[in-house]
C-alpha positions as CSV (number, residue, x, y, z in Angstrom):
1,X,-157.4,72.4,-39.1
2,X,-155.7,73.8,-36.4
3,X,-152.6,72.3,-34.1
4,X,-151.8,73.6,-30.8
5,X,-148.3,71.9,-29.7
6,X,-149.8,68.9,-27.8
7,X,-152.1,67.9,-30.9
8,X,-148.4,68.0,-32.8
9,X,-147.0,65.6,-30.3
10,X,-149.5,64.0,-29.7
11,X,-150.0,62.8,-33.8
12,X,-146.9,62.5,-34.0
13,X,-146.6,59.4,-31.2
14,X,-149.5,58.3,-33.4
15,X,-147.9,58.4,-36.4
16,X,-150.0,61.3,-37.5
17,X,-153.1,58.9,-38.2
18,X,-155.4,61.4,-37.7
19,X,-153.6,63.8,-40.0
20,X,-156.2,64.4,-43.4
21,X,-154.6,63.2,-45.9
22,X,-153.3,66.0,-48.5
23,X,-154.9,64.1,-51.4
24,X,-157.1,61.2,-52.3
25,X,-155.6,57.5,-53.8
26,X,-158.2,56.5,-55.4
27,X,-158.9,53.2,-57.6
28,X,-158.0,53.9,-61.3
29,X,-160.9,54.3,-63.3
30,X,-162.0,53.0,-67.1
31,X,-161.6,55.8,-68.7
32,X,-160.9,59.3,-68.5
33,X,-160.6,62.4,-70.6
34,X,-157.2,63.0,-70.4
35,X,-154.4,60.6,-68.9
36,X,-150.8,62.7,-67.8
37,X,-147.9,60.2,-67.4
38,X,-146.1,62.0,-65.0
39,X,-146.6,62.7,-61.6
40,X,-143.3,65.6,-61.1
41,X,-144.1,69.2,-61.0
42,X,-144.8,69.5,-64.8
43,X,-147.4,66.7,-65.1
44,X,-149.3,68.2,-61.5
45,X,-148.5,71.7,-63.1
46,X,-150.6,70.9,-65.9
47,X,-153.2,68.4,-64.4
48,X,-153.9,71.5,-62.3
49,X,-154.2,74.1,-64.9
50,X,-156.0,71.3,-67.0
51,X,-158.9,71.6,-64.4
52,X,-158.6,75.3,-63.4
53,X,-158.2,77.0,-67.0
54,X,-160.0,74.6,-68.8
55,X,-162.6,73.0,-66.7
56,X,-161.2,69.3,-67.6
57,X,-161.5,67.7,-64.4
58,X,-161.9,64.2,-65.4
59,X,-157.9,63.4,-65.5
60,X,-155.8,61.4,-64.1
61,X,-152.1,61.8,-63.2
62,X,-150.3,58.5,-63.4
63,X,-147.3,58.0,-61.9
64,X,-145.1,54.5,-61.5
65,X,-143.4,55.6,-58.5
66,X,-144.0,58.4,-55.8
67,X,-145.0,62.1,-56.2
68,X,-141.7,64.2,-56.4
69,X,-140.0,61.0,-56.6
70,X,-138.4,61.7,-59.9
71,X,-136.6,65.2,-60.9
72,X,-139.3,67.7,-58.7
73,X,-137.3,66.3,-56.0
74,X,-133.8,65.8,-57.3
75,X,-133.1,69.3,-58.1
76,X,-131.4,72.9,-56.8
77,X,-135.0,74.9,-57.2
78,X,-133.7,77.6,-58.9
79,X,-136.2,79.8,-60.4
80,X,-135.1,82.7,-63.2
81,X,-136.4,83.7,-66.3
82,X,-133.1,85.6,-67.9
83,X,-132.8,83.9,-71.0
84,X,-131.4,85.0,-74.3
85,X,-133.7,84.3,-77.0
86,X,-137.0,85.7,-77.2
87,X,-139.1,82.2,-77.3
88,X,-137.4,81.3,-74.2
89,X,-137.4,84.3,-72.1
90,X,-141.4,84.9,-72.5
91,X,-142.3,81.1,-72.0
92,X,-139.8,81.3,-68.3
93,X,-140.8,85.2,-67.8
94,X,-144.7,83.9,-67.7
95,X,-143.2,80.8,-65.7
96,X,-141.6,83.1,-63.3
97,X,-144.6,85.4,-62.7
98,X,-146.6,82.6,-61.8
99,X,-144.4,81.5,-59.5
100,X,-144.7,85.2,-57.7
101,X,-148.5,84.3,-56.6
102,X,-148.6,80.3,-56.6
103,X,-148.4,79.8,-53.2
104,X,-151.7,82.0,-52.9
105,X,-152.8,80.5,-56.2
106,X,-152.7,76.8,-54.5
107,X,-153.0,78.0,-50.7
108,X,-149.7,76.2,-50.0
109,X,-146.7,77.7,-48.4
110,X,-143.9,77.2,-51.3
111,X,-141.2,78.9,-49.4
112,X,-140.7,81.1,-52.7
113,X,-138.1,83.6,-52.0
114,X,-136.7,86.1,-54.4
115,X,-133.4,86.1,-53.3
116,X,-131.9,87.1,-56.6
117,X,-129.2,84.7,-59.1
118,X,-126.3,86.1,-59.7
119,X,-123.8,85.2,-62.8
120,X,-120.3,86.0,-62.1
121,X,-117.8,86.6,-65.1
122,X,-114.2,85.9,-65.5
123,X,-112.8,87.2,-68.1
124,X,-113.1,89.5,-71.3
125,X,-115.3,87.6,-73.5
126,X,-117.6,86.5,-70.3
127,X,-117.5,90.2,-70.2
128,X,-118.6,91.2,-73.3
129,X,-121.6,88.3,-73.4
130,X,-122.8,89.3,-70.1
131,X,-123.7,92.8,-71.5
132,X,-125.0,91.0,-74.9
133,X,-127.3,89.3,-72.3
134,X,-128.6,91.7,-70.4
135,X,-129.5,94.0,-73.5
136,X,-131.2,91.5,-74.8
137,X,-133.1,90.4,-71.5
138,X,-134.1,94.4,-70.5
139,X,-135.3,94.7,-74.8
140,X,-137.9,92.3,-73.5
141,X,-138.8,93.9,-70.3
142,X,-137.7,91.5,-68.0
143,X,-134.8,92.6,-65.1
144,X,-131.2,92.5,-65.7
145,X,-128.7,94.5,-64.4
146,X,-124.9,94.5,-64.4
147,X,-122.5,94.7,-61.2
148,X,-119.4,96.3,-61.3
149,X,-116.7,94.2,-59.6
150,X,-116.6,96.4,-56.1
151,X,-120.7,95.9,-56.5
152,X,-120.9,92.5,-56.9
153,X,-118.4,92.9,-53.7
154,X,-120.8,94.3,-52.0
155,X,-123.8,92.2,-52.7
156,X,-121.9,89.1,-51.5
157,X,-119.1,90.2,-49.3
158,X,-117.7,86.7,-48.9
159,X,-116.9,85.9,-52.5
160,X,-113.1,85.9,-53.2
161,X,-112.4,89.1,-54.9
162,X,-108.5,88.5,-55.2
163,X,-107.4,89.7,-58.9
164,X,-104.5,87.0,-58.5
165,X,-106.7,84.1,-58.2
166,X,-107.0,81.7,-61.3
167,X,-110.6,82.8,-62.6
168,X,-110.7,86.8,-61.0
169,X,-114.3,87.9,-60.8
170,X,-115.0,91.6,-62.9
171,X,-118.7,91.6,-62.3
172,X,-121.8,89.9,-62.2
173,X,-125.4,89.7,-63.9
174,X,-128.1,90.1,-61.6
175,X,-132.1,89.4,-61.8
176,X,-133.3,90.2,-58.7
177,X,-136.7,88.5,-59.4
178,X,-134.9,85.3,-59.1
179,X,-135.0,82.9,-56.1
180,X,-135.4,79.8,-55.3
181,X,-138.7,77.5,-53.8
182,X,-139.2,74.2,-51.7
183,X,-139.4,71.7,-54.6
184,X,-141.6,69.3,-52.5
185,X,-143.7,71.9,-51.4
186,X,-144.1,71.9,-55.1
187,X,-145.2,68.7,-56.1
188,X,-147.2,68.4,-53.1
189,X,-148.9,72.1,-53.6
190,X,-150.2,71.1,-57.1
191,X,-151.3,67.8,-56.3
192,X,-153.6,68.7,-53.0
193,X,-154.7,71.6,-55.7
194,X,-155.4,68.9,-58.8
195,X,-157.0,66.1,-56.1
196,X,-159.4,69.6,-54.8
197,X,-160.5,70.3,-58.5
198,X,-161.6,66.6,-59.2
199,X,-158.6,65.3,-60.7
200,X,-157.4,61.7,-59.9
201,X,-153.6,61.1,-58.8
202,X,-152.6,57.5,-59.3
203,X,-149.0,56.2,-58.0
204,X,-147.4,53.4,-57.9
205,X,-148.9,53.3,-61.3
206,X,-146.6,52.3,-64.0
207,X,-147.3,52.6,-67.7
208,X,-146.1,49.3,-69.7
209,X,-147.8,50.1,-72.8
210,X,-149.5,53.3,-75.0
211,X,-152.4,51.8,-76.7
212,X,-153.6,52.8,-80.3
213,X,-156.3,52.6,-82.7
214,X,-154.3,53.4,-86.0
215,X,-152.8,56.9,-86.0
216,X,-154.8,57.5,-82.2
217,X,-153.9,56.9,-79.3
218,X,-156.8,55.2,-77.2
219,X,-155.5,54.5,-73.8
220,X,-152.2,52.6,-71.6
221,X,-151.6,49.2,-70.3
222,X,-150.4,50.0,-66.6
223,X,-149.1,47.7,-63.8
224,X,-153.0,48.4,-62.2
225,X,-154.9,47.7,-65.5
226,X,-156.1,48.9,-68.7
227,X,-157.3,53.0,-68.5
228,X,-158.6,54.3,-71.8
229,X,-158.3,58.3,-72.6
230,X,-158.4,60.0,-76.5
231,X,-156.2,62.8,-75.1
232,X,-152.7,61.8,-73.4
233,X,-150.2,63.5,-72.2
234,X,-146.0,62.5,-71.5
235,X,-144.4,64.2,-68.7
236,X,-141.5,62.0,-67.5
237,X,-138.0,64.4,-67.7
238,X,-135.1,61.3,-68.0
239,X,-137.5,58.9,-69.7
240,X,-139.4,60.9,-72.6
241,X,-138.1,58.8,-75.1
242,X,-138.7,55.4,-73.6
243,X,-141.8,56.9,-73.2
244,X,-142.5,58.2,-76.3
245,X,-141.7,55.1,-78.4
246,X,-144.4,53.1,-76.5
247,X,-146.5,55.5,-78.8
248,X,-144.2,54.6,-82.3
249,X,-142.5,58.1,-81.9
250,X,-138.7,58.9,-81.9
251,X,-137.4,61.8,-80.2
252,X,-134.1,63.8,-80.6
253,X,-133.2,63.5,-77.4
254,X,-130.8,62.4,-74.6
255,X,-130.8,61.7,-70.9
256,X,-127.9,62.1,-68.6
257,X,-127.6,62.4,-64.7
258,X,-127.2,65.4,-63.3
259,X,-125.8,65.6,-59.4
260,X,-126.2,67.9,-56.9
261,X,-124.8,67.8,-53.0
262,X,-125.0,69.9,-49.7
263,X,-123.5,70.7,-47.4
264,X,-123.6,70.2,-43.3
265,X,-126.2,72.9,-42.0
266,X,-124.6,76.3,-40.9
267,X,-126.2,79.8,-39.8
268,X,-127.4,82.0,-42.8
269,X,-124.3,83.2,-44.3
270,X,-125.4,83.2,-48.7
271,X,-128.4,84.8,-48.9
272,X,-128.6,84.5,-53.2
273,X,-128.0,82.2,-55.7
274,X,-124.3,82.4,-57.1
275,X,-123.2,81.1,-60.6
276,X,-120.1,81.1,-62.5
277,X,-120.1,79.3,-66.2
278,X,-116.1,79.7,-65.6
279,X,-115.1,77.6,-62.6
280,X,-118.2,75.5,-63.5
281,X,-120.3,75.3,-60.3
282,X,-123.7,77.0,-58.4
283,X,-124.2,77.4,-54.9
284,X,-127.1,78.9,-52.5
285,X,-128.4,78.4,-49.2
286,X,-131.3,76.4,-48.4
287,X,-133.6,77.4,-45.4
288,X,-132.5,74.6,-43.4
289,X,-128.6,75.9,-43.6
290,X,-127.3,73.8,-45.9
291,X,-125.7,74.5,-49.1
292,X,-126.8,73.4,-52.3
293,X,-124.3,73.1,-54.8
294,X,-124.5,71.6,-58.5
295,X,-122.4,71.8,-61.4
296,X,-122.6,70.3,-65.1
297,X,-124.0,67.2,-66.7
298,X,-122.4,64.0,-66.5
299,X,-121.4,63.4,-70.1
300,X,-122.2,59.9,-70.5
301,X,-126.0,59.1,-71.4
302,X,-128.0,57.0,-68.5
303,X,-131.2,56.6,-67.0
304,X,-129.2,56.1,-63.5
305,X,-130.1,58.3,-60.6
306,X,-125.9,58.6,-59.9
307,X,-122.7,60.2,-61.6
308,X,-119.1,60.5,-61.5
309,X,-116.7,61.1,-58.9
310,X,-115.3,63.5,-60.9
311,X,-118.3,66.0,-61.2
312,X,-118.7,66.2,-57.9
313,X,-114.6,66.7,-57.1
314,X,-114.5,69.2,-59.8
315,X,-117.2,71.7,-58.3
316,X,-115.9,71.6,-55.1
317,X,-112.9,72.7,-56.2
318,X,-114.7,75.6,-58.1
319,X,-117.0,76.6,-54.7
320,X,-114.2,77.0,-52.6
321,X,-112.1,78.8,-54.9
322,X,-115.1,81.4,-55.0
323,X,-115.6,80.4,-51.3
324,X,-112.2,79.8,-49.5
325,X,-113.9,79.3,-46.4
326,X,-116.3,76.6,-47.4
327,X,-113.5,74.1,-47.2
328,X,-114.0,73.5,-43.6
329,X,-117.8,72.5,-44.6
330,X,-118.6,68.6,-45.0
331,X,-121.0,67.2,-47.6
332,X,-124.2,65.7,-46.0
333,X,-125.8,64.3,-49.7
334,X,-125.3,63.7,-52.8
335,X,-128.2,62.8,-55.5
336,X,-128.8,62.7,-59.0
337,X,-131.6,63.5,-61.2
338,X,-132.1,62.3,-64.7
339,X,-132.4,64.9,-67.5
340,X,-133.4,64.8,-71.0
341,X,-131.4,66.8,-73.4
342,X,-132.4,68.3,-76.7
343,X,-129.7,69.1,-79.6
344,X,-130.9,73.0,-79.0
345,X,-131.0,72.8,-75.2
346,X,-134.3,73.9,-75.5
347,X,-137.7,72.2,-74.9
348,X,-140.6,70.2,-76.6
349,X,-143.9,71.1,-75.6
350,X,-145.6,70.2,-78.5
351,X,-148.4,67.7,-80.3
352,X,-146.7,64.5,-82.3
353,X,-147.7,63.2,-85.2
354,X,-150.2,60.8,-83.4
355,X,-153.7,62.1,-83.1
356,X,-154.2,62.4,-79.0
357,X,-150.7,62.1,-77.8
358,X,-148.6,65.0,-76.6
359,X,-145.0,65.8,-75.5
360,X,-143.6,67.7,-72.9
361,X,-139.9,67.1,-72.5
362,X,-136.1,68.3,-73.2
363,X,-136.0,71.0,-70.3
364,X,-132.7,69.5,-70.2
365,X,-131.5,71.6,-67.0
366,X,-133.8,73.8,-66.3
367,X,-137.2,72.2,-66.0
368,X,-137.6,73.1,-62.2
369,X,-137.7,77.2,-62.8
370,X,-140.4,76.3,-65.3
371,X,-143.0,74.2,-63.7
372,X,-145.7,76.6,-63.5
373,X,-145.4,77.8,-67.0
374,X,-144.9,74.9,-68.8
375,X,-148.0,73.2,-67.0
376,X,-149.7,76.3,-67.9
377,X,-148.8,76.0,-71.9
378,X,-149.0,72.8,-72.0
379,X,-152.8,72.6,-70.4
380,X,-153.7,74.7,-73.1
381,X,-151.9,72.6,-76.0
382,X,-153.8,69.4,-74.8
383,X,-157.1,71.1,-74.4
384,X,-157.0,73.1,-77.0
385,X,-155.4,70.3,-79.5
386,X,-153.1,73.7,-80.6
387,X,-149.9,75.2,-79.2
388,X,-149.9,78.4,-77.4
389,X,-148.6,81.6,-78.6
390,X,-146.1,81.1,-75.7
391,X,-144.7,77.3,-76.6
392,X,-146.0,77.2,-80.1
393,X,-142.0,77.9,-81.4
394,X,-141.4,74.7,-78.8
395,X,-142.7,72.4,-81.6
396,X,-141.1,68.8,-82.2
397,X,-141.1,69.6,-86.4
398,X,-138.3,72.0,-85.4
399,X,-136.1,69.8,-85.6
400,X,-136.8,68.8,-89.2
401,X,-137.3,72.3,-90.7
402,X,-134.0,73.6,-88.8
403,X,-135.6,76.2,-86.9
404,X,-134.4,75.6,-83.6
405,X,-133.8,77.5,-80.4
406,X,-130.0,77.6,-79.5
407,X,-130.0,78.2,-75.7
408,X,-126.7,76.0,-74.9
409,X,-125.4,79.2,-72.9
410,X,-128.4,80.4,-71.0
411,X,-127.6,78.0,-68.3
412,X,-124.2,79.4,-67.4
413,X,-123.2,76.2,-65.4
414,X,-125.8,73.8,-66.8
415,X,-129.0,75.0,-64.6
């Protein structure tokens, strides 16, 4: 539908009541053929790719609070796929290359933009595991390339460069590739897509119980009633395990808050994403102006949407040391989001021991940059009651036959 500027005005005096709505809200139904708890990027991700890959249309997306209510909306929307290990870097490389047609994919304008991430190191041994890196990234044919000091100089002209300063930069890694998006563009994207293909969003929808027939599940006990499914899904980042022990399962996992802030708005002046593992702290620009700056986990466990003073003290210290003139900036927000932590950093995308019930949690950090692809995978596990070649290594037994996926320094800051 088109809008010519007095239509705008004009819905907006009326509260835009003659907007169509993006999505349906429809009436929960008895039963369906696949139940996600979860309504964040991941659990739309994979409602969407449920319908579209698979042709499973009859699912609903339940969600106890809003859509993008939870983490989708809590985040820094960085998107990369430079990781270390092989398991990780083809599950974010596929994540990242659907992220390069999504916005055609759902006909929704994601503000993707490729504006690059850029790790910055410090000293020797950042030095030395920067190049480790990047050899490893380009053996599996995804961009990496190293800047020289007087490059990365170049590519951001505002950085400090001063070789007397406490953490002295001598270079930088750069994917080009990597970028950021709108995160509620996100959520909203895949759910007008999901709703389009048949699938049912429900919010306000809050699961009290998983129900069970023996070793199956069967269904949940919700705030809005009783909806039956033999195939079920658990999306929630911050509450897997609360989640997962409605269904008798214990996971190896922890949640902590993790904060984020901008800034005041202010004419384009950072136009990539800047990370330094050293001085502890991330920073880009948003396309409203502001800048969006995170650091590291809090390190107490909590299922609170707040931290500590004294995350948010220390990364400002770290941004204007790499930014002198960001000190005359004010901070507009602050906000935390809730992440689930796994004892390899990595994820679980996996089926549990309970016939019908499957996991999708422990992104820890980075579970924004991978919404598409871990929808995508985890689509496939549910239909297909198997793994995919491309999470299949992302199983919950990991833990018990030791093969696990150490990625505690792919996240440089903790992103």
């Amino acid at each position: 539908m088109q809008y010519s500027i007095f239509n705008l005005i004009r819905e907006g005096i009326n509260k835009h009541k003659g907007w169509p709505a993006a999505f349906r809200h429809p009436e929960p139904k008895e039963r369906y053929d696949v139940i996600i708890i979860g309504g964040g990027g991941h659990g739309l991700a994979t409602a969407y790719y449920l319908a579209k890959e698979h042709g499973i249309r009859n699912v609903a997306v339940v969600e106890k609070g809003w859509l993008g209510g939870g983490n989708t909306g809590r985040n820094t929307t960085v998107v990369r796929s430079n990781y270390l290990w092989d398991q990780s870097a083809f599950l974010y490389e596929k994540s990242l290359k659907l992220w390069e047609g999504l916005t055609q994919d759902l006909n929704y304008n994601l503000m993707f933009s490729q504006r690059g991430v850029l790790n910055l190191c410090h000293n020797l041994h950042d030095l030395r595991e920067l190049h480790r890196r990047i050899n490893a990234i380009r053996l599996n044919d995804i961009d990496s390339e190293y800047l020289t000091r007087d490059q990365v100089k170049a590519f951001v002209p505002i950085l400090n460069m001063d070789p007397n300063i406490r953490y002295p930069i001598l270079g930088g890694s750069l994917q080009r590739r990597g970028g950021n998006a709108r995160h509620d563009a996100v959520a909203w994207g895949f759910a007008r897509a999901a709703d389009r293909l048949g699938v049912d969003i429900l919010q306000n929808c809050e699961v009290m119980a998983i129900l069970r027939d023996g070793a199956k599940v069967t269904g949940i006990e919700t705030t809005r009633g009783t909806i039956r499914a033999p195939k079920i899904g658990a999306v929630v980042a911050g509450h897997a395990s609360v989640v997962a022990g409605m269904a008798g399962i214990r996971l190896p996992i922890e949640s902590h808050p993790l904060q984020a802030l901008v800034s005041e708005p202010i004419k384009p002046i950072l136009h990539t994403v800047i990370m330094s593992g050293a001085v502890h702290v991330y920073v880009s620009q948003s396309d409203k102006g502001e800048l969006v700056m995170g650091a590291g986990i809090d390190t107490f466990n909590s299922y609170a949407q707040r931290g500590s003073l004294q995350v948010i003290e220390d990364q400002m210290a770290a941004v204007v040391e790499l930014f002198p003139m960001f000190s005359r900036l004010r901070m507009m927000r602050q906000w935390a989001g809730i992440v689930d932590v796994c004892p390899d950093a990595s994820p679980i995308v996996s089926k549990t021991p309970v016939e019908g019930f499957y996991v999708n949690c422990g992104w820890g950090t980075g579970g924004f940059k991978a919404t598409p692809g871990s929808g995508w995978v985890f689509a496939h596990t549910i239909a297909q009651d198997r793994p995919h070649r491309l999470n299949e290594a992302f199983n919950i037994e990991r833990f018990s036959t030791g093969e696990l996926i150490d990625e505690h320094g792919a996240a440089a800051v903790a992103h």
